[in-house]
C-alpha positions, 0 to 999 in steps of 0.5 A: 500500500501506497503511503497517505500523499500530501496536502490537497492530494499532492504527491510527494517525489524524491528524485535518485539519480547521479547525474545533476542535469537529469535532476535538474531536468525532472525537478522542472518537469515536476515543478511544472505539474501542480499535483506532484512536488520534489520533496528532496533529492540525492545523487545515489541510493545511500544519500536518498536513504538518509533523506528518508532517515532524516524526515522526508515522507515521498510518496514515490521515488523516482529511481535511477539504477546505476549510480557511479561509485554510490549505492545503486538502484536495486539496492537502494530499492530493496532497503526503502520498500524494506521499510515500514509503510515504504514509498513506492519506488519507480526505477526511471533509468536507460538500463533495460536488459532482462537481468536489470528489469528483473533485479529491480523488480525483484528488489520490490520496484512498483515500476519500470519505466525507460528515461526515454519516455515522454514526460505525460508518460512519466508524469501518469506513472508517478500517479499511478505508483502513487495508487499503488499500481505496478507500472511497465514501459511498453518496452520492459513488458515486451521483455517480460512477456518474451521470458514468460513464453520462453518458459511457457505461460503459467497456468493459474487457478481462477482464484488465484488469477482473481487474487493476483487481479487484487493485488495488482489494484494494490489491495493488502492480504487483510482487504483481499480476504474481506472482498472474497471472504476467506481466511488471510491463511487461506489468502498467503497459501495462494500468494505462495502457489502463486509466486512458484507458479510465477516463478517470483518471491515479492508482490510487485513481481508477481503482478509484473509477470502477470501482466506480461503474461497477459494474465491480469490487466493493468488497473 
């Protein structure tokens, strides 16, 4: 679940990234949009933790994945969405090789988007992590999808592909058990049958699988 965003609705972004001109060029591009604020900045993933030490509540980080000699994206993502009530983390980088895509959202990434993307498509997946949803470049789902069929399409039972759905609207194993009705045990039993199905071992994973394997659609 996605942390409570900011007065009026605003959400909270705090951009990850070594290079300054990159920063500088999202910083005016958030500045522009009068429903997203920059609420601080770092040059790697150590800095960006310490920010988060020291007070700064995003409600989406904007992540790049390598970082020169300083802490790296996947890294830095699986020590941020370790936390309690973490942000979410949408890594933005140039970096889209399948082991990159997987690292990332295998470390607990909401999304992946490519630093080629046009600025309204940035600007909606920000949002859309925000929500809670899982976000993939037309790109980063095309890979995704290619190692799915590789591997053959996993078959999920209907219950479980209708879990997987409410995951991917962001829903909490309490919330899914309160919609259909069943036992949080009964819900974590499925996640598990799940991830081995879908060969993964986080939430953002599976729901990333699923939507490349065409068997959830994006919320």
């Amino acid at each position: 679940m996605s942390a409570p965003r900011g007065p009026g609705g605003v959400v909270r972004v705090l951009l990850v990234d070594d290079h300054p001109v990159v920063r500088r060029g999202l910083r005016a591009m958030v500045d522009e949009l009068p429903d997203v604020e920059a609420v601080g900045e770092a040059a790697d993933g150590a800095e960006a933790l310490r920010l988060l030490d020291g007070g700064a509540r995003p409600d989406v980080v904007l992540m790049d994945l390598q970082m020169g000699a300083g802490m790296h994206g996947v890294e830095a993502t699986r020590r941020i969405t370790a936390r309690p009530g973490p942000p979410a983390v949408l890594i933005l980088t140039t970096y889209s090789t399948d082991a990159d895509i997987l690292a990332a959202v295998e470390a607990g990434a909401t999304g992946y988007l490519l630093k080629d993307a046009p600025p309204e498509e940035v600007t909606a997946a920000v949002h859309a992590a925000a929500r809670g949803e899982t976000v993939l470049a037309p790109p980063v789902a095309a890979r995704l999808l290619g190692r799915v069929r590789a591997g053959g399409r996993p078959v999920l039972s209907p219950r479980e592909t209708e879990i997987l759905g409410l995951l991917a609207e962001g829903l909490a194993n309490r919330q899914i058990s309160r919609r259909l009705f069943i036992s949080e045990a009964t819900v974590k039993t499925h996640l598990v049958h799940i991830y081995g199905k879908l060969g993964v071992d986080s939430r953002t994973a599976a729901i990333a699988a699923g939507l490349a394997a065409g068997l959830i659609r994006a919320v």
